[in-house]
C-alpha angles and dihedrals in degrees: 000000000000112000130202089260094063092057082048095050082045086048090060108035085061092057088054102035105120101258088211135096118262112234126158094004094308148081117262133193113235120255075234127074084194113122146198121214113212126203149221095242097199090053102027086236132144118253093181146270144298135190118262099223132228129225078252087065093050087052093052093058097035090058080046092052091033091060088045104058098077098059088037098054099040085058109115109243090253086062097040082043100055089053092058085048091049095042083048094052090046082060095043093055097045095042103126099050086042082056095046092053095052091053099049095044100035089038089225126139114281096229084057093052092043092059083047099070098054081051083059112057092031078066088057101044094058097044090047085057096035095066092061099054102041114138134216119176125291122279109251145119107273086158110058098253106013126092109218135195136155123238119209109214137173123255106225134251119354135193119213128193113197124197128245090240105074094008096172097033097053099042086058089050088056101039097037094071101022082057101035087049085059095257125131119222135205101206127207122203133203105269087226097061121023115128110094090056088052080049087048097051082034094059086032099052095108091034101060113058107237117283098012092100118026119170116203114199117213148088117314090236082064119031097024093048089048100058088042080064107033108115090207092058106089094196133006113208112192128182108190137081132352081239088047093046094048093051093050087045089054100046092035080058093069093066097032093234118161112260118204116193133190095180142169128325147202105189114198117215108209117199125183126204091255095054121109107263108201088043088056102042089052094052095039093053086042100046092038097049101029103118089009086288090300097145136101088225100037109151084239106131109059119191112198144185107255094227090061096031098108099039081059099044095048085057098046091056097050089058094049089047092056101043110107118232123210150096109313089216094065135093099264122062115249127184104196111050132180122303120247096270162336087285106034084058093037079055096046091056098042092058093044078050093051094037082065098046080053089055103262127136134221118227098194139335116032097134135110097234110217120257150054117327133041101275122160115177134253096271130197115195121186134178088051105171119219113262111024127107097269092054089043115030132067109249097187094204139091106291131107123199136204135215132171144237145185102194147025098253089051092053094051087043092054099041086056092045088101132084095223121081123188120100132020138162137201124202117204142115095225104090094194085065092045083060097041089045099042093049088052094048105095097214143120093234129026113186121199121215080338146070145199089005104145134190122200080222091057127071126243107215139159134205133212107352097003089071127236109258112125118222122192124017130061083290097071089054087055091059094060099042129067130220122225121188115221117196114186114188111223103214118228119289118250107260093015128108128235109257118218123211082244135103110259124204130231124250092247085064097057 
């Protein structure tokens, strides 16, 4: 349980937390004296200042990364191995702070955040054993006369730009396999949020050797555009927005460096009259609030039978209704906190608004609520028309909307009618439906009487719009790693003669 005196210690460890970035092993003040002031989104305070960095800055971390890649790739995987499993204990150890951090800086609940940091170093932990059991096809001839094998080597350097959302989570999905491959990384934060990844280098320090890991602090017009172009930087990795992921893929373009993008979502909910209603409704109003819907694959756009659609709906306002709102760093507990921002609520409530002008109503919330942060309240909206924003944009708040269906191809029709493609769920009892369902849903995840339930040994993938970069699984270490195809010719044996690929004939047939 996390006390009052951990928010206190967490407190703490941010004043002190070095406000620099982290190149060569160190912390280094920016070329710029340029700075960013982040706040506490559920109070609109300030929590400090970082540095914006310069291209100067990235260069200084890509030429770190850059000399130690030699000594870091020629590790064997054990050694490489034994660092991920360091890195994952220091986490482990300093779970509840790293927690608290998150929730103060992210604004989420703290229950959420504290189920985050168990994700990290698990993370961790598999890629740490993935990379040594990683297979490649067997060694054989399959070439008369020539021996061939496949060698699984790092890429390079690679930039990763991690979003303000999951700070911490996502950073570990990104450094567990580009470190395990062989590869070094120069990370970029949120700067909104990017204190519990400067605690993580902090505690880690003596662990990583210098240069493996650098962090640069800054804007991602700046710092993220700068490693997409960098032409020392072999692959760039982003998981943010679709805009985001189209600009690193344009200026990443210019280098031909491989881009890899976990991007936006709109996951439809699909529930089918036989599905069981109050589970559904729990894990819709979980899975759609948790971390004030601020999450690619929120349970948010639900898509309903018409003949249960408003047995769900009553529930799911119900659950909306009895969710506490409040700072997460407060005395009481609270399960929905602020939103990012100013203008991510401002955006919330412009889409509720234009979800009413396109005939939509709002069942409850849908109100700016007076007061410091920056709240917006859990918010059901029904009556949503195909089409319109609210049926086809992410609105990355906490509001879930509701659509109806009569049949099954309608249902399936409806739930594709977006352009984004990552995370889905189906609620029914027929299991023949749930395989026929989930085989029509064009998503990188389909989940079945369940959402936004996630496992280290499965990928995390999106389609269309949502990008096309794997997380988790052996897949994602795939994605960080190259193949090269080594063919050794074996020479003829003494006293042997040279075969051909042609039929020979036996001497009875001369």
């Amino acid at each position: 349980m996390i006390t009052t005196d951990v928010f206190a210690d967490a407190q703490s460890r941010l004043a002190g937390l070095p406000r620099a970035h982290f190149i060569n092993g160190a912390f280094v003040s920016s070329e710029s004296a340029a700075e960013i002031t982040v706040l506490n989104p559920a109070t609109g305070t300030s929590l400090g200042t970082i540095p914006n960095g310069t291209t100067a800055d990235v260069d200084a971390a890509v030429k770190s990364a850059r000399a130690a890649f030699g000594d870091w790739s020629r590790r064997t995987p054990g050694d490489r191995a034994e660092v991920l499993f360091a890195l994952a204990d220091v986490v482990d150890a300093n779970r509840d702070v790293l927690a608290a951090m998150e929730s103060i800086n992210v604004g989420k609940p703290i229950d959420a955040a504290v189920e985050e940091i168990p994700v990290v170093s698990d993370c961790l932990r598999f890629m740490a054993g993935a990379a040594r059991t990683a297979q490649a096809p067997a060694t054989a001839q399959y070439a008369p006369g020539t021996m061939s094998y496949v060698r699984r080597e790092p890429v390079g350097v690679v930039g990763a730009i991690v979003p303000w959302n999951f700070p911490l989570m996502m950073a570990a999905w990104k450094i567990a396999p580009i470190l395990a491959g062989g590869n070094t990384l120069v990370l970029k934060p949120s700067q909104l949020t990017p204190f519990s990844i400067l605690a993580l280098v902090d505690l880690a320090s003596e662990i990583l050797p210098p240069g493996v890991l650098n962090v640069v602090l800054g804007r991602g017009s700046d710092i993220g555009d700068a490693l997409s172009r960098h032409p020392d930087i072999d692959m760039v990795a982003l998981t943010g927005s679709t805009r985001s992921g189209q600009l690193v893929a344009q200026s990443a373009a210019a280098t031909i460096k491989r881009v890899h993008l976990e991007l936006g979502g709109k996951a439809p909910i699909v529930v089918f009259p036989d599905a069981d209603l109050d589970a559904a409704a729990d894990t819709i109003v979980a899975a759609g609030y948790t971390n004030a819907g601020q999450d690619c694959g929120a349970a948010t756009r639900v898509i309903c039978h018409s003949s249960v659609s408003e047995a769900l709906t009553q529930r799911l306002v119900s659950g909306a209704d009895a969710l506490t709102m409040g700072d997460p760093g407060g005395p009481d507990a609270v399960q929905l906190g602020p939103l990012i921002s100013a203008s991510s609520r401002d955006r919330v409530a412009s889409m509720v608004e234009q979800a009413r002008l396109d005939g939509a109503v709002v069942a409850t919330g849908g109100v700016v609520p007076d007061g410091p942060g920056f709240f917006y309240p859990a918010t059901v909206v029904t009556n949503v028309a195909p089409g319109t924003e609210m049926a086809r944009e992410e609105v990355f708040g906490p509001v879930i909307s509701v659509e109806t269906f009569t049949s099954e191809s309608e249902a399936i029709s409806k739930a594709n009618d977006v352009e984004y493609g990552l995370a889905s769920s189906v609620w029914t009892k027929d299991q023949g439906r749930a395989l026929r369902v989930t085989e029509a849903l064009d998503f990188g995840t389909v989940w079945v009487n369940s959402h936004l339930v996630g496992a280290t040994e499965m990928p995390w993938v999106g389609f269309g719009r949502s990008g096309y970069g794997r997380d988790n699984s052996i897949y994602a270490l795939d994605d960080y790693c190259r193949t090269k195809h080594v063919m050794h010719a074996m020479g003829e044996p003494e006293g042997v003669k040279q075969f051909t690929s042609g039929p020979t004939k036996k001497d009875s047939d001369d």
